[in-house]
C-alpha positions, 0 to 999 in steps of 0.5 A, spaced: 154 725 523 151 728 529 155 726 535 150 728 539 144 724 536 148 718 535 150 718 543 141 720 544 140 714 539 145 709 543 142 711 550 135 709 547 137 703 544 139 701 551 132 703 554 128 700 550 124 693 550 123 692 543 127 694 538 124 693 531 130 695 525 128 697 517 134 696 513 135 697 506 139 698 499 145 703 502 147 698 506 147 692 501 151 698 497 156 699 503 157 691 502 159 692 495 152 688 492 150 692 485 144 698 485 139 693 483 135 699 481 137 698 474 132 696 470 135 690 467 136 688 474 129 689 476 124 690 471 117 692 472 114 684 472 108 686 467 115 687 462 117 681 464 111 676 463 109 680 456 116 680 453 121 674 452 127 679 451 126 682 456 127 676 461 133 674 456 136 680 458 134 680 465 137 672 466 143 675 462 145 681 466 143 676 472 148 671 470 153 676 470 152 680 477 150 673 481 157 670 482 160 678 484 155 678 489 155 671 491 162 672 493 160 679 498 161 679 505 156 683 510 159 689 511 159 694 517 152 696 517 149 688 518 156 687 523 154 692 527 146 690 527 149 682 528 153 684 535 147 690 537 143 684 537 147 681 543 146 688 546 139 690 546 132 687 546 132 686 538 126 683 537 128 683 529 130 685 523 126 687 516 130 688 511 128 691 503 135 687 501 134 681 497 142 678 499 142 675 505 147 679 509 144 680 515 143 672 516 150 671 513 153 677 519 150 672 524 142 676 526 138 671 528 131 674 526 131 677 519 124 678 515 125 679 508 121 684 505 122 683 498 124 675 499 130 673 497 134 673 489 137 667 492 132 661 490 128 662 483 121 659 483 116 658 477 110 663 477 106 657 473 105 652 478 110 653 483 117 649 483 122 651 487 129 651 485 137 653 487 139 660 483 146 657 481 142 651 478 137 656 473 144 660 472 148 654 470 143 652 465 143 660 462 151 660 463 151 653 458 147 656 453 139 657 455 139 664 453 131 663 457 130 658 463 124 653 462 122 650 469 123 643 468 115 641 472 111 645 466 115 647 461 114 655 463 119 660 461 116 664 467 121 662 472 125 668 476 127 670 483 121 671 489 123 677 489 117 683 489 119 687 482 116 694 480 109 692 479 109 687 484 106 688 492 110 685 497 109 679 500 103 679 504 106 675 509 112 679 510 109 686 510 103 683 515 109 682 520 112 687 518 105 691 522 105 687 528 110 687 530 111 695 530 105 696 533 108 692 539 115 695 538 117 701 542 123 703 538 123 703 531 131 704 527 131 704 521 138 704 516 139 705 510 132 704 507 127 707 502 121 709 505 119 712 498 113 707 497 107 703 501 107 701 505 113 701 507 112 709 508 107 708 513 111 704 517 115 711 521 109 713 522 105 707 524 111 707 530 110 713 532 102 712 533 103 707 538 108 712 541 115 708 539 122 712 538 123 712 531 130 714 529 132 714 521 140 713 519 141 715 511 145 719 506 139 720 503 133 725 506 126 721 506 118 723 506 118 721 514 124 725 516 120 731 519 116 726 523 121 722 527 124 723 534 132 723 530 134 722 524 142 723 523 145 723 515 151 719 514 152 713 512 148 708 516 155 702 517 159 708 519 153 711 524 151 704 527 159 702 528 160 708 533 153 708 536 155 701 538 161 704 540 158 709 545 154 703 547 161 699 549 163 705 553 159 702 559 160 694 559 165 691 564 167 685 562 169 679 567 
């Protein structure tokens, strides 16, 4: 980790009046939640619709991976954000994570940039329902969920597969917001596809500071005003660290 990056960071954070965060994938696997990068976890949704043993094994591998990730607390990365939260003019977080750890850390203002795996609607006619009732009813035997209002087997989760764009309301957000913003921190997130991996760029247009926290190397890392390589929980702990440093406490 680069001390002297990591303390330039912390003094930005302070400086600024808003603050738009990015987060992403490694955070959530810092947590202990499954790479859902795994086909089965996260088919292309053209496979999905067309073909009734790929939702099979799709709801299969999901009743199985649900109840470990159901019991994982935040990890560093979404406490260390939650507390930065109290310090700094964080006007929110985006997050590529679909397991509500930011909201269970205590953040306030989480957009869901792929929605949430937590919930299941059905893409024929829209009912909603809880992701532990559709998983009980796998778990009992139906190897295909059927929606109880229209008798789809169409139903999954809300979250953007391969194939799929981001929800619109999210992604359009996402873009107000960090044409407003005059710092931009992203951790732990991909920015390997649009049009998330415009969003560093749009930043800077708008002259914001854009620092980027990974383990992995990015397309925009060339372009930003930081970027320190480390894992993005251990990073943030010691740039709020360094932020303590000038509180006093009365």
């Amino acid at each position: 980790m680069e001390v002297d990056a990591a303390a330039a960071v912390a003094d930005w954070l302070q400086e600024a009046k808003k603050i738009v965060v990015l987060t992403g994938a490694e955070i959530s696997q810092e947590a202990g939640v499954p790479d859902f990068s795994d086909p089965r976890l996260n088919p292309h949704i053209r496979d999905f619709r067309e073909n009734q043993n790929i939702r099979k094994e799709y709801w299969k591998k999901l009743s199985e991976v649900y109840p470990q990730v159901s019991n994982i607390e935040p990890g560093p990365s979404h406490r260390a954000l939650s507390e930065l939260e109290m310090l700094v003019n964080l006007d929110c977080i985006f997050t590529q994570a679909t397991d509500g750890l930011h909201l269970r850390a205590g953040s306030t203002t989480v957009i869901e940039l792929n929605s949430s795996m937590l919930w299941v609607t059905c893409t024929s006619c829209g009912k909603d329902y809880p992701l532990n009732e559709i998983l009980s009813i796998v778990e009992n035997g139906t190897e295909v969920p059927i929606c109880t209002e229209c008798g789809s087997d169409q139903i999954k989760p809300p979250v953007s597969f391969p194939g799929q764009p981001l929800p619109h309301w999210e992604a359009r957000e996402a873009w107000i917001r960090l044409h407003n913003a005059d710092m931009f921190l992203i951790a732990g997130a991909s920015l390997e596809h649009e049009p998330i991996a415009s969003y560093p760029f749009l930043a800077k247009e708008n002259d914001a500071k854009v620092v980027i926290i990974s383990e992995k190397q990015s397309p925009a890392d060339d372009f930003v005003d930081a970027v320190i390589y480390g894992a993005p929980g251990q990073v943030l702990t010691y740039i709020l660290s360094k932020m303590k440093e000038g509180i006093t406490i009365t």
